[in-house]
N, C-alpha and C positions, 0 to 999 in steps of 0.2 A: 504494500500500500504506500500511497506518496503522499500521506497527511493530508491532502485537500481541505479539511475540515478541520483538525488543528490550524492551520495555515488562517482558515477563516475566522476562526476564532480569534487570533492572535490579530485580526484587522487588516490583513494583506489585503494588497487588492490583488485579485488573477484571472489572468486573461486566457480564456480561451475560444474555438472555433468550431464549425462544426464542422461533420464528415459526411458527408451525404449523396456521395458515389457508390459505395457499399465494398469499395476497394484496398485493399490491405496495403496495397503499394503508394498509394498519395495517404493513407493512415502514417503509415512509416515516414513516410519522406514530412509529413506538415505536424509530428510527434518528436521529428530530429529539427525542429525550426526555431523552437524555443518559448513553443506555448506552457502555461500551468496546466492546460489541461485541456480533452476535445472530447468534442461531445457525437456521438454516435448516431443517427438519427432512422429509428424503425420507423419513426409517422411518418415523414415524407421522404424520407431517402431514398435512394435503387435496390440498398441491401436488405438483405433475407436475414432469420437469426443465425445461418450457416454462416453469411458474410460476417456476423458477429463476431463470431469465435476467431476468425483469420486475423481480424483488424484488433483484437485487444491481441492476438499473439503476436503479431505486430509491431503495439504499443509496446511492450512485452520489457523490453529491453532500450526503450527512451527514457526520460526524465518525464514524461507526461502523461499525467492521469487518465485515464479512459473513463467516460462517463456516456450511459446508453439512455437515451429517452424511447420508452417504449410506446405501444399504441395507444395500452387503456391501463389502469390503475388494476385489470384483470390479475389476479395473484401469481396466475402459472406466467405472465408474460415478466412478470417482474423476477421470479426465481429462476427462472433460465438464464438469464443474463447475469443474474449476483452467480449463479452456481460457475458460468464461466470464467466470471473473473472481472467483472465491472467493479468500480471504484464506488461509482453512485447512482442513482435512477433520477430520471425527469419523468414525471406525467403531465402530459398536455390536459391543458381545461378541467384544474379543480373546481370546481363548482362552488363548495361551500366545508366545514368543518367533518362533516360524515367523508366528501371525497378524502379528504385530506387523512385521515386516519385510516382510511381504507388504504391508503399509497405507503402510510405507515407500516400497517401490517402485514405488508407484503415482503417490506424492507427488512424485518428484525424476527429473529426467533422467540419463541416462547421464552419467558413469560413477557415482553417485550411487544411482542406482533404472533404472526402465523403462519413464520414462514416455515416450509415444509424441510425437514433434516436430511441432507443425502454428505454421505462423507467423500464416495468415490467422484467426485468432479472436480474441474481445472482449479475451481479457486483456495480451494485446500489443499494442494499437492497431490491428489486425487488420494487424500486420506491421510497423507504424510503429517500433515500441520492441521486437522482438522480442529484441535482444543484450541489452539493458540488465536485462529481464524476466527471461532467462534466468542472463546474470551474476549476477541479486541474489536466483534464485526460491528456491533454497537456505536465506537468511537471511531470507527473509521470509514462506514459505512454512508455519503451522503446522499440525504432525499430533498429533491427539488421541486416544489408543486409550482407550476406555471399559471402563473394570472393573466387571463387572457378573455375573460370572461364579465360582462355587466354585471352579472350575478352577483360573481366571487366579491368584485367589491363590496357588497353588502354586508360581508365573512371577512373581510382582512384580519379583524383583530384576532377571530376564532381560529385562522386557517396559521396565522403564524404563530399563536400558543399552540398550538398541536405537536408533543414532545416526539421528536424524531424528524419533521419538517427543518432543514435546515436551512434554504433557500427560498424566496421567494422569487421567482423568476419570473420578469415581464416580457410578455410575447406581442411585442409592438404591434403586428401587422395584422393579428387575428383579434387586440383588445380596440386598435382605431374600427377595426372594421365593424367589430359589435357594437359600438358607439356612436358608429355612422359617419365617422369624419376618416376613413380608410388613407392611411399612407399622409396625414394632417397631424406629425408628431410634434409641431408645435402650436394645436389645436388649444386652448384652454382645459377642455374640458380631458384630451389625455395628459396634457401636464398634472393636471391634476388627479389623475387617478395615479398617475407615476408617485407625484408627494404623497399620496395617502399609503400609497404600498411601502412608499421609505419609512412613514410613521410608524405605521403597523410594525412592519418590523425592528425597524431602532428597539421600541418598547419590549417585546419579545426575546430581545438579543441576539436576532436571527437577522443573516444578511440577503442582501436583495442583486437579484442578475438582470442581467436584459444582452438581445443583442442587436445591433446596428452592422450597418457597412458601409459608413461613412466614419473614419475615424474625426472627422469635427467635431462629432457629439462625443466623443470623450470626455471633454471635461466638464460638462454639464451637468451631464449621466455621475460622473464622478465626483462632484459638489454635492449635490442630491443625498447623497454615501453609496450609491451603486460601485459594490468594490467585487461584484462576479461581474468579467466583463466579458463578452464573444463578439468579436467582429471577422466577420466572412465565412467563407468553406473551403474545402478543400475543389465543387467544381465553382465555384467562383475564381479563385488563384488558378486555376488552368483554363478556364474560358479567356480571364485578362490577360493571362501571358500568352495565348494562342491570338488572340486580338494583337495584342501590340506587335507583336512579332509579324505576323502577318501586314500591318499597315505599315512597317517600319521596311519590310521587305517591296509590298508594293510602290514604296515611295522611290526607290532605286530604283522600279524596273525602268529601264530606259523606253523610250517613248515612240521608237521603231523597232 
């Protein structure tokens, strides 16, 4: 484990991106870049939970945390991914305090949560370190609910007391669009749902993410106390580098 959550605790900020090709080899290559940490992505990515396993073995041997956002806060999709070796889980659109502990319980073993005990799998040496895994999965384990929802706002307070909840993550493009002011991030009314989820969490002692891909809002987002930060992907960094390269190329070509 790479502390992610000590790290948060301690008031880091860290930066990570997402991987949404489902490919092991831009895993590896944007894990050797110099991120804190990348996030995995089952809801809209290319990959499978097969591409899962390749892209944390991957990670495997970088300095960067593998963290998997799965589809639904379903329990079996959350224990596949901790059983391989994920660092943390995201769930897209908590809704309110019942999601939120249901994303809990998927996360932590008994008496803690529900999650289900298997010793032979990757993330315990496939048995080797299973006690040691299980004594420290608790503190090492982080759970991300994503705010992204009109609803959820009504729950911030309830959703960031939810003990295991460590992240409150804002999903810009799916909370503008519930609001009706879609891709209008500096809308009043998502400014304002941004500060109430910094609130929320400040009180709780729980940190808040979002991601962007425009580093200008850096330090906005960062003033705010947004210190889980993600900006880009892994096919964004290869569409702009196949871009540039490509117009950089057509600019040469000679004109007969």
């Amino acid at each position: 484990m790479k502390n992610l959550k000590k790290r948060l605790r301690n008031g880091e900020t860290l930066h990570g991106c997402w991987l949404n090709t489902g490919s092991s080899l831009t895993a590896e290559i944007v894990g050797l870049a110099g991120f804190d940490w990348v996030l995995i992505d089952l809801e809209h990515g290319a990959g499978s939970e097969k591409d899962v396993l390749y892209q944390l073995q991957a990670l495997e041997h970088t300095p960067t945390a593998a963290i998997v956002r799965v589809e639904s806060s379903e329990s079996q999709r959350i224990h596949r991914v901790l059983d391989m070796g994920a660092e943390g889980v995201m769930c897209p659109k908590i809704l309110n305090p019942e999601g939120a502990q249901k994303l809990v319980q998927g996360l932590h073993y008994p008496p803690f949560g529900g999650r289900g005990v298997a010793k032979m799998v990757r993330a315990t040496g496939f048995g080797l370190h299973f006690q040691e895994y299980y004594d420290n999965s608790r503190e090492n384990i982080l759970g991300i609910a994503q705010i992204e929802t009109v609803e959820v706002l009504n729950h911030l307070d309830a959703v960031a007391n939810t003990d295991g909840v460590d992240v409150l993550f804002i999903g810009p493009a799916d909370l503008s669009m519930e609001l009706g002011i879609f891709g209008q991030f500096d809308h009043p009314m998502f400014r304002e749902a941004v500060r109430e989820t910094c609130e929320a969490a400040r009180k709780a002692g729980k940190a808040v993410g979002i991601l962007f891909f425009n580093t200008s809002e850096y330090t906005a987002y960062h003033e705010l106390g947004i210190r889980f930060i993600a900006c880009g992907s892994d096919a964004t960094f290869v569409a702009e580098g196949a871009r540039t390269m490509a117009k950089k190329l057509n600019d040469l070509r000679p004109s007969s």
